[in-house]
N, CA, C and O atoms as a Tinker XYZ file with bonds, in Angstrom:
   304  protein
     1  N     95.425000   74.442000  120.687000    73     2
     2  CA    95.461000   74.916000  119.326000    64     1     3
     3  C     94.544000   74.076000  118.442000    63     2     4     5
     4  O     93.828000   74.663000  117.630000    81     3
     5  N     94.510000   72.688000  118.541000    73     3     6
     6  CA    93.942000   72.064000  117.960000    64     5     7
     7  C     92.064000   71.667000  118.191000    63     6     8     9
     8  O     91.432000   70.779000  117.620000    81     7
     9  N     91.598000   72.593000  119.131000    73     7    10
    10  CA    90.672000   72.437000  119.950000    64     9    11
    11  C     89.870000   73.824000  119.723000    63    10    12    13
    12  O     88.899000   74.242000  120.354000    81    11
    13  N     90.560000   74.414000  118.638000    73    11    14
    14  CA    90.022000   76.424000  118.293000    64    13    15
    15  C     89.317000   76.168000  117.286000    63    14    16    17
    16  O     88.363000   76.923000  117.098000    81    15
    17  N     89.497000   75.259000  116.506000    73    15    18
    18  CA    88.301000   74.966000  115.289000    64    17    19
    19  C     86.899000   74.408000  115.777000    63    18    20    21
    20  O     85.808000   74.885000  115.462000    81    19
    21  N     87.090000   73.458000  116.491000    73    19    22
    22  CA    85.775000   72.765000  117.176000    64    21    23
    23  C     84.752000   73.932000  118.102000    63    22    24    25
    24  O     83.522000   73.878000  118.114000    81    23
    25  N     85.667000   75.060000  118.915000    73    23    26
    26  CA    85.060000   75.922000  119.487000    64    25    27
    27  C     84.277000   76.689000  118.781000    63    26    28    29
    28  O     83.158000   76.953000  119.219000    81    27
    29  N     84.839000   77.342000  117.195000    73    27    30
    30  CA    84.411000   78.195000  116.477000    64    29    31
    31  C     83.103000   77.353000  115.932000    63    30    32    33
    32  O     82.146000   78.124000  115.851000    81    31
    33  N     82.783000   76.086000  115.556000    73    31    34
    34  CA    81.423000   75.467000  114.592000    64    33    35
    35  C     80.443000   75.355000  116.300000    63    34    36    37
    36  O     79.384000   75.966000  116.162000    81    35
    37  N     80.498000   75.114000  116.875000    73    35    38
    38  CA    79.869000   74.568000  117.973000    64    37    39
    39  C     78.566000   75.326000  118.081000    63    38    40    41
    40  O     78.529000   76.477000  117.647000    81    39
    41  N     77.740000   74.902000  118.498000    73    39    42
    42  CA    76.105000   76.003000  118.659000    64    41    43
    43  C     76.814000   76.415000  119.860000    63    42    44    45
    44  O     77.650000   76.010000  120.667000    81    43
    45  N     76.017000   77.499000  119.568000    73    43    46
    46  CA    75.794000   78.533000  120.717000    64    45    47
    47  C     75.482000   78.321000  122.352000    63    46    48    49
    48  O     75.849000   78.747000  123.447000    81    47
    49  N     74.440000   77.253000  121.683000    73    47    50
    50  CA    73.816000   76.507000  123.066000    64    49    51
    51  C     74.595000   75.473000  123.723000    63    50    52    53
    52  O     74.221000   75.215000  124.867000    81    51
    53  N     75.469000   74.897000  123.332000    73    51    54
    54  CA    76.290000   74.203000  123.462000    64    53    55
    55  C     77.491000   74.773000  124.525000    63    54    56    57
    56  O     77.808000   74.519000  125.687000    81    55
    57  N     77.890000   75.526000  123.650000    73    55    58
    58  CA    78.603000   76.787000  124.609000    64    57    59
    59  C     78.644000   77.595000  125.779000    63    58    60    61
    60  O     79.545000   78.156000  126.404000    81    59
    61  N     76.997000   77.459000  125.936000    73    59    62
    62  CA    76.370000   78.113000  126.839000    64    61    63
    63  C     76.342000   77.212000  128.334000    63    62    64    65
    64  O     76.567000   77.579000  129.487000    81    63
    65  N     75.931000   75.764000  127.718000    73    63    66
    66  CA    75.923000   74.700000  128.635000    64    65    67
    67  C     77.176000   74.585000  129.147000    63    66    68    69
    68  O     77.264000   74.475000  130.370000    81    67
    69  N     78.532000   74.587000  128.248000    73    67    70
    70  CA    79.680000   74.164000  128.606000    64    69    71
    71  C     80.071000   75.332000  130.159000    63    70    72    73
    72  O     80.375000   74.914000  131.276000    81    71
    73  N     79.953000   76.620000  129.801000    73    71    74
    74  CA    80.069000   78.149000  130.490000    64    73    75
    75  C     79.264000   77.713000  131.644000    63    74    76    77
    76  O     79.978000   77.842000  132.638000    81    75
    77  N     78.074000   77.243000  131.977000    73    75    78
    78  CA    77.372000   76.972000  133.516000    64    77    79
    79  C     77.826000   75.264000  134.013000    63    78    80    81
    80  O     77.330000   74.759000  135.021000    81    79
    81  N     78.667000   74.642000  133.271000    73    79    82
    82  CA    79.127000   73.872000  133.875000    64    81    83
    83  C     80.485000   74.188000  134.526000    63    82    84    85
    84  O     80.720000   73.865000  135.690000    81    83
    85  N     81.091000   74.625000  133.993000    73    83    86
    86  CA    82.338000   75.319000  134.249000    64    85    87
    87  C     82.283000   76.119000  135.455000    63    86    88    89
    88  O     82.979000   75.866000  136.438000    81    87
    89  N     81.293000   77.284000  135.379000    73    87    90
    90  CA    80.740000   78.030000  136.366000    64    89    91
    91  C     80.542000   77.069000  137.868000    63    90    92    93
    92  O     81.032000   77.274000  138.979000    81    91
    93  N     79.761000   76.128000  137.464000    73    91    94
    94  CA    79.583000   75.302000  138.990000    64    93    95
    95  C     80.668000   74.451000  139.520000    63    94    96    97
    96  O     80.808000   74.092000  140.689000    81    95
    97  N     81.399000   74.183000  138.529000    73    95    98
    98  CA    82.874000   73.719000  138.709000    64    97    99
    99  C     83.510000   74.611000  139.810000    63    98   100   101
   100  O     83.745000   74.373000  140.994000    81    99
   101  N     83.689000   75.580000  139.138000    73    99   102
   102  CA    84.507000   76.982000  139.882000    64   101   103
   103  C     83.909000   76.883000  141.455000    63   102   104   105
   104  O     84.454000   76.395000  142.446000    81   103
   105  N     82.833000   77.406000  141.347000    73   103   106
   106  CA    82.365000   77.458000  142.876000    64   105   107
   107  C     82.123000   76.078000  143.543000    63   106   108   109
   108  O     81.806000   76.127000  144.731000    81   107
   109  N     82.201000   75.124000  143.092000    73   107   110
   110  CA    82.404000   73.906000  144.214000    64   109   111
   111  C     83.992000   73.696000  144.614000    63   110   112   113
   112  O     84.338000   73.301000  145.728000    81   111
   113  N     84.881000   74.006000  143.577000    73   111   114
   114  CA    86.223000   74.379000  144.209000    64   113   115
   115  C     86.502000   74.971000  145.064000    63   114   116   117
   116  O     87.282000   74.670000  145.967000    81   115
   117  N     85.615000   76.378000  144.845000    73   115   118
   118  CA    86.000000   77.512000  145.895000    64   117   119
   119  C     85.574000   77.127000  147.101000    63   118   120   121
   120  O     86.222000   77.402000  148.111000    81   119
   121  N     84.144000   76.273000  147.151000    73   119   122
   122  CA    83.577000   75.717000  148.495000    64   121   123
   123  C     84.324000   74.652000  149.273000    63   122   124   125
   124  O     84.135000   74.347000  150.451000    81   123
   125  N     85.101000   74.194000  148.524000    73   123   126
   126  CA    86.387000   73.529000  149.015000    64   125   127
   127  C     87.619000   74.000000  149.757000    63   126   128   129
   128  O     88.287000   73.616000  150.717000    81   127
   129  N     87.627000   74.845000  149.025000    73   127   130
   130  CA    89.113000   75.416000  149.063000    64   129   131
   131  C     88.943000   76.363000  150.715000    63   130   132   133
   132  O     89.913000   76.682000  151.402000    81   131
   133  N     87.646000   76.632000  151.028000    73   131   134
   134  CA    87.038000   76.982000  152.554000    64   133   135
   135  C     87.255000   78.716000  152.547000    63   134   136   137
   136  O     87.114000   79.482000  153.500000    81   135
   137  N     87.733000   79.113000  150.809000    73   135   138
   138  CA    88.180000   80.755000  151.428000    64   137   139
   139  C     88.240000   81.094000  149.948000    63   138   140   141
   140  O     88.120000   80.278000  149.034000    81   139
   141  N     88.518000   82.894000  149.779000    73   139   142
   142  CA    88.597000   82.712000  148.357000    64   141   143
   143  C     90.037000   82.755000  147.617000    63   142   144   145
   144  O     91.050000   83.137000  148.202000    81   143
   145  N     90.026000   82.374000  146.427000    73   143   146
   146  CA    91.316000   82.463000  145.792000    64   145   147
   147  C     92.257000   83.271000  145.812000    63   146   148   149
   148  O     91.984000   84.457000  145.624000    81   147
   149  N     93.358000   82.954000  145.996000    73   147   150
   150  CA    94.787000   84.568000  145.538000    64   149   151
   151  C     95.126000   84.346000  143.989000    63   150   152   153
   152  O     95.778000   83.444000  143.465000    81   151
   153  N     94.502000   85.412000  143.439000    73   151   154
   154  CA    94.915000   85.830000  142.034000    64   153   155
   155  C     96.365000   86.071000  141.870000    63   154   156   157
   156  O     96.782000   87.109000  142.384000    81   155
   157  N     97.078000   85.438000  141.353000    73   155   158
   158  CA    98.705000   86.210000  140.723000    64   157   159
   159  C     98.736000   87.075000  139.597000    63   158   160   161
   160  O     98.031000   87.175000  138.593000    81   159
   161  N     99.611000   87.601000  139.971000    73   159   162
   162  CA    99.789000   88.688000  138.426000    64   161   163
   163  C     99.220000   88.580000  137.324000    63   162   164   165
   164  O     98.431000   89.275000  136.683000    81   163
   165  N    100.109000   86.874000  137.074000    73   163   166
   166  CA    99.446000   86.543000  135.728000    64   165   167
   167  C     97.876000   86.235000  135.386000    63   166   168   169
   168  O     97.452000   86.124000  134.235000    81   167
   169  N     97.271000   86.144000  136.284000    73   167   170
   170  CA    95.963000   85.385000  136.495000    64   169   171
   171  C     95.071000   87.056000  136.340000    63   170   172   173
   172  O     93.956000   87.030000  135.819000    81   171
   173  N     95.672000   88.476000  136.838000    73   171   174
   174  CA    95.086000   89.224000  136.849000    64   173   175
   175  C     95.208000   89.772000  135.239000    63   174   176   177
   176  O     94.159000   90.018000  134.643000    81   175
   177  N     96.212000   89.913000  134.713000    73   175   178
   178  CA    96.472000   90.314000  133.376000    64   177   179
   179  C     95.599000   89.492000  132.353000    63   178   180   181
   180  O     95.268000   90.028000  131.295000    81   179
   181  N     95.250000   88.303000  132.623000    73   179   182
   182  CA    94.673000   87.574000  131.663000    64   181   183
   183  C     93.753000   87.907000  131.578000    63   182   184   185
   184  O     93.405000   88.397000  130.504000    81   183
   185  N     92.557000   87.796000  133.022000    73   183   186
   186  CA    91.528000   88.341000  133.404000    64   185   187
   187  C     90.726000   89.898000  132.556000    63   186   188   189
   188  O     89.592000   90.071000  132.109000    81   187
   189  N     92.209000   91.001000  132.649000    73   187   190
   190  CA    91.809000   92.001000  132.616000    64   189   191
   191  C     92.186000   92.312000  130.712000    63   190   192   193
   192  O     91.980000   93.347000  130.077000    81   191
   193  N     92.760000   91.042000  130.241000    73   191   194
   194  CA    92.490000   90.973000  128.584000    64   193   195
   195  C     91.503000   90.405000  127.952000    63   194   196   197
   196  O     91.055000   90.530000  126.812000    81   195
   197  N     91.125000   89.530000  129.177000    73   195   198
   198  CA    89.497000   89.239000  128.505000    64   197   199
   199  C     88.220000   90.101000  128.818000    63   198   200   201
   200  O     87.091000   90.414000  128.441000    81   199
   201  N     88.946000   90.221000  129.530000    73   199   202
   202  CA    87.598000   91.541000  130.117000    64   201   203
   203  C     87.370000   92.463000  128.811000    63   202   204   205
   204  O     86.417000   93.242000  128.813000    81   203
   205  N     88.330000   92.377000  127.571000    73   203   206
   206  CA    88.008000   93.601000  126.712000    64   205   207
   207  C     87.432000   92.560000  125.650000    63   206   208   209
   208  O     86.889000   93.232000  124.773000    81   207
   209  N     87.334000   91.359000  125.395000    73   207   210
   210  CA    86.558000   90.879000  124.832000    64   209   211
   211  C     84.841000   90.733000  125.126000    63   210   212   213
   212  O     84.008000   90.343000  124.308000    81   211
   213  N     84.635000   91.092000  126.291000    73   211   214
   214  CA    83.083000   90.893000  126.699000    64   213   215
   215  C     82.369000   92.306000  126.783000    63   214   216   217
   216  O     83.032000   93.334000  126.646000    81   215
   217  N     81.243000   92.330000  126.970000    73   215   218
   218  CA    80.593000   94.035000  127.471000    64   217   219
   219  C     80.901000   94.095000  128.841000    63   218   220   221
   220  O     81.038000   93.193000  129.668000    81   219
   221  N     80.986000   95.291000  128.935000    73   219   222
   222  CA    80.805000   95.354000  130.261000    64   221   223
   223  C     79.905000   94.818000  131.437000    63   222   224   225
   224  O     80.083000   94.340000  132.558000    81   223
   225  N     79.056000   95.077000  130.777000    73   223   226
   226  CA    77.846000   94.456000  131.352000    64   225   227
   227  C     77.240000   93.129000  131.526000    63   226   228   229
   228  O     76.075000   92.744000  131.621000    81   227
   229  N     78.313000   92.583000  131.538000    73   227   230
   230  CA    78.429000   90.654000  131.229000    64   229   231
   231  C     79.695000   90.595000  132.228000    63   230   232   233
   232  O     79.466000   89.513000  132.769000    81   231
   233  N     80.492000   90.914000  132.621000    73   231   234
   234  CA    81.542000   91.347000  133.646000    64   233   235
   235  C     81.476000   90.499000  135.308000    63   234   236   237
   236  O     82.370000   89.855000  135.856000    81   235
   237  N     80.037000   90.809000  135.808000    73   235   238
   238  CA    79.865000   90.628000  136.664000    64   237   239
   239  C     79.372000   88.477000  136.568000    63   238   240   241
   240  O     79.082000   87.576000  137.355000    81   239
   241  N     79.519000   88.622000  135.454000    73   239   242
   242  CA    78.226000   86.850000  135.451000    64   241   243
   243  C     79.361000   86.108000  134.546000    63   242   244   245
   244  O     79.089000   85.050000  133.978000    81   243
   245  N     80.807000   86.787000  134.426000    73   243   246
   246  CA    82.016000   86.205000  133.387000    64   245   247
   247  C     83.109000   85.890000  134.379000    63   246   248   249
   248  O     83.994000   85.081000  134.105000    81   247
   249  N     83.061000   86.403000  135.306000    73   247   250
   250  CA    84.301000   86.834000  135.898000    64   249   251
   251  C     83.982000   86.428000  137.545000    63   250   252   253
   252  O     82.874000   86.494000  138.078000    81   251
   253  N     85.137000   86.033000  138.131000    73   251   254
   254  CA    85.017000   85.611000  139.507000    64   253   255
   255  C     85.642000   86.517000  140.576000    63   254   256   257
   256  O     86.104000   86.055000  141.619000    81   255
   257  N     85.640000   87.761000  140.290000    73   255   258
   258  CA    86.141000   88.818000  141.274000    64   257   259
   259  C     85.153000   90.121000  140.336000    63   258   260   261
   260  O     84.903000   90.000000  139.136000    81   259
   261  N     84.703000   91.313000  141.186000    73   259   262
   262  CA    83.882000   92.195000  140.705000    64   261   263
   263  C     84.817000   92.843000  139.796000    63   262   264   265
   264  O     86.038000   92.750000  139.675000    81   263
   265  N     83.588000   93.782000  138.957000    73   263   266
   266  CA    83.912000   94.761000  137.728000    64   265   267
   267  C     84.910000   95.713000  138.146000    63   266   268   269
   268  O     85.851000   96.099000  137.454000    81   267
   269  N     84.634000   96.074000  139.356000    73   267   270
   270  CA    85.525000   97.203000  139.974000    64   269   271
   271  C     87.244000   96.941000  139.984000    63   270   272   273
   272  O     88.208000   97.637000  139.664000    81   271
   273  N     87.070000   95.513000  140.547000    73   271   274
   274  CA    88.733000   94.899000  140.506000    64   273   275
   275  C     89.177000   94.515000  138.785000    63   274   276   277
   276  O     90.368000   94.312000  138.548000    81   275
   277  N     88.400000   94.456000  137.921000    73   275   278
   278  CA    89.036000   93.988000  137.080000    64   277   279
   279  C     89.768000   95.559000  136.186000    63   278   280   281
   280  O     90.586000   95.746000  135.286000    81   279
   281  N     89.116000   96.207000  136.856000    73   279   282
   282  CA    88.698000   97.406000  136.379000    64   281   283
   283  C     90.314000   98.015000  137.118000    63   282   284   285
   284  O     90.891000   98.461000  136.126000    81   283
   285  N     91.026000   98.175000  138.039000    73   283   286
   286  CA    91.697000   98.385000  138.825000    64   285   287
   287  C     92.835000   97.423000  138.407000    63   286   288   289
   288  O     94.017000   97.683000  138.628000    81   287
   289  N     92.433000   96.357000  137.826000    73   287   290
   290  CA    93.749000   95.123000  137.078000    64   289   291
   291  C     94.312000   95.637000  135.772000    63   290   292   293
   292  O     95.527000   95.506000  135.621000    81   291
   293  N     93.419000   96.355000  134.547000    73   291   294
   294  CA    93.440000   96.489000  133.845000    64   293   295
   295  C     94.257000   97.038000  133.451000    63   294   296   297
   296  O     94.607000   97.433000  134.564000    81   295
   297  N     95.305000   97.687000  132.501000    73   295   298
   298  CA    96.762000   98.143000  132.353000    64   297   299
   299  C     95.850000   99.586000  131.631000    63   298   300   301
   300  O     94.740000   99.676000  131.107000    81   299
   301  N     96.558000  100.231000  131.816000    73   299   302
   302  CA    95.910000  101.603000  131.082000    64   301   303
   303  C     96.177000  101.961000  129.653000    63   302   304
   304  O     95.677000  102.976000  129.168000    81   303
């Protein structure tokens, strides 16, 4: 909560850096982990509420399972 103000002033670029660090985070986990993740419920619902914050077309380079599954997560 206290960490939503700092997000909102931040450059852009900043943001951007933080998102491909994060990103390489993710996949050196996964290269760890020797297989890929099991999503839970909750992990899919979240997924498929942010998914309505982005374009579609950003989907595939946001998200760590394809458009199709989030698409299939999504509550109607």
């Amino acid at each position: 909560m206290f960490g939503l103000p700092t997000v909102l002033i931040r450059s852009e670029l900043s943001k951007d850096v933080e998102l491909l660090v994060l990103r390489h985070e993710n996949q050196v986990l996964r290269w760890q982990l020797g297989g890929r993740p099991r999503w839970g419920h909750a992990d899919r619902l979240w997924f498929a509420a942010l998914s309505r914050l982005i374009r579609r077309c950003r989907w595939a380079e946001a998200f760590p399972v394809t458009p199709a599954t989030i698409l299939r997560w999504a509550p109607l």
